[in-house]
N, C-alpha and C positions, 0 to 999 in steps of 0.2 A: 802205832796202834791204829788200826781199821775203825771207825765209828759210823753211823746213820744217822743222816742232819735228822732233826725233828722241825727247825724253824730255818727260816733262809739267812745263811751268815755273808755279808760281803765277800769275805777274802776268803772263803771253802766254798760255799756252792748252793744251791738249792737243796730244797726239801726231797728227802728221799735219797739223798746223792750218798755214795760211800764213800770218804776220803780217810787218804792216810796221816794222821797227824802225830806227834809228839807224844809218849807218854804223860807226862804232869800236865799239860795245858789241857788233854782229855779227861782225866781222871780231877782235877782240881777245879778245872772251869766249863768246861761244856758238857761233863756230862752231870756236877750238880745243880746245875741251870735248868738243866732239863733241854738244852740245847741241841743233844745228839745220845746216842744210845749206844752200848759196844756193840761193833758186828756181830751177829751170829744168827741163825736162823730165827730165832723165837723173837728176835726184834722184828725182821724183817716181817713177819706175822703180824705184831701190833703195830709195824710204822701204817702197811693197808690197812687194818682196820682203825686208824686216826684219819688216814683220807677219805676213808668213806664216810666216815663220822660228821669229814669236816665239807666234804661233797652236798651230803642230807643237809647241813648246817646251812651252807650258803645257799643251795634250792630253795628252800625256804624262807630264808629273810628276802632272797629277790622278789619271790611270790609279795609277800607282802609287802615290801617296798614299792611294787605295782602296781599292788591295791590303792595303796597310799599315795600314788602319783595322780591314779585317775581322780581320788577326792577331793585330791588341790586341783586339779583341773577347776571342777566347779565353784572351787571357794575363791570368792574374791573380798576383803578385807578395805576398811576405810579408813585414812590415818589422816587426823586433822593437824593440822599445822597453822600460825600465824601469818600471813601475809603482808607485806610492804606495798610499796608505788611499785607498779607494772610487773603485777602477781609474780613479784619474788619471794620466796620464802625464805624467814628469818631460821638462817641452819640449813638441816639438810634431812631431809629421809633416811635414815643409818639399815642396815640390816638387823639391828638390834632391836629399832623399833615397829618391824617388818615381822620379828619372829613372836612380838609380844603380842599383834596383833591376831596375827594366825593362832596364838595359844587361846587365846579368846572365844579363838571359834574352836578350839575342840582340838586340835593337832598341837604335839608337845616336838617342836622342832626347835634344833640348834642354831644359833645366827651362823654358825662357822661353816654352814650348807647353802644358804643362800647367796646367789652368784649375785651380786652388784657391778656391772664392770664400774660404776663411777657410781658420787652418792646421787640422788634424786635434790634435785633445785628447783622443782619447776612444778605448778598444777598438773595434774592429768591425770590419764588411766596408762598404767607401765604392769607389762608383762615380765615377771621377776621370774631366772631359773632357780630349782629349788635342786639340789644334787644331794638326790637319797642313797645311791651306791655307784659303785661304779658304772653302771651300764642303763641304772634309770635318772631321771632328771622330770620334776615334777616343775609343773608352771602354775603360778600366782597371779590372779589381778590385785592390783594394787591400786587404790583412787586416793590421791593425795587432793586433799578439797581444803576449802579456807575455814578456818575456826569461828 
């Protein structure tokens, strides 16, 4: 049986791709998933008009994940911490406590976006990447100061 991927499947193919699969595994699994659609013209009609849908879709969140880059741009954020002998700090700066501050200021962001390559140990001012989508990445000051 001929079907039209709807999602990207490993082992058939990309979206939009026509492949020939098995009766029962099309009719039982992929196409009540909503995974793939039978071949025939009047799909191929709604498979375009889901990319374009999903075309507009992405347009748009990059727009505003743009927006959203340049106003972290400006924001920079204060996280007080405890301090020891030769301004160590007891623990560490987490992403987690990086996203609670930015929520503070008005941006509702995920720690699961903010790039740490390692945790923060130390005083100072760290420029944190912040990874809105694929192709934007928004930048954070960050001042780790003593309590």
């Amino acid at each position: 049986m001929k079907v039209i991927l709807r999602k990207e499947q490993d082992k058939l193919g990309q979206v939009g791709a026509v492949v020939d699969v098995k009766d029962g595994y099309a009719r039982n699994y992929l196409i009540p998933k909503g995974i793939a659609y039978p071949a025939s013209e009047g799909s191929m009609r709604v498979l375009t008009e889901e990319k374009k849908q999903a075309e507009r879709r992405s347009t748009k969140e990059l727009k505003a994940n743009e927006k959203l880059a340049t106003e972290l741009e400006k924001l920079s954020v204060t996280i007080k911490m405890k301090v020891g002998e030769d301004e160590k700090l007891f623990g560490s700066v987490t992403s987690q406590m990086i996203a609670d501050a930015v929520k503070e200021k008005g941006f509702d962001i995920d720690k699961r976006i903010i790039e740490l390559p390692e945790p923060i140990k130390a005083l100072g001012i760290y420029t944190v990447d912040v990874k809105l989508h694929q192709n934007v990445t928004g930048k954070v000051k960050v001042w780790v100061v003593r309590e």
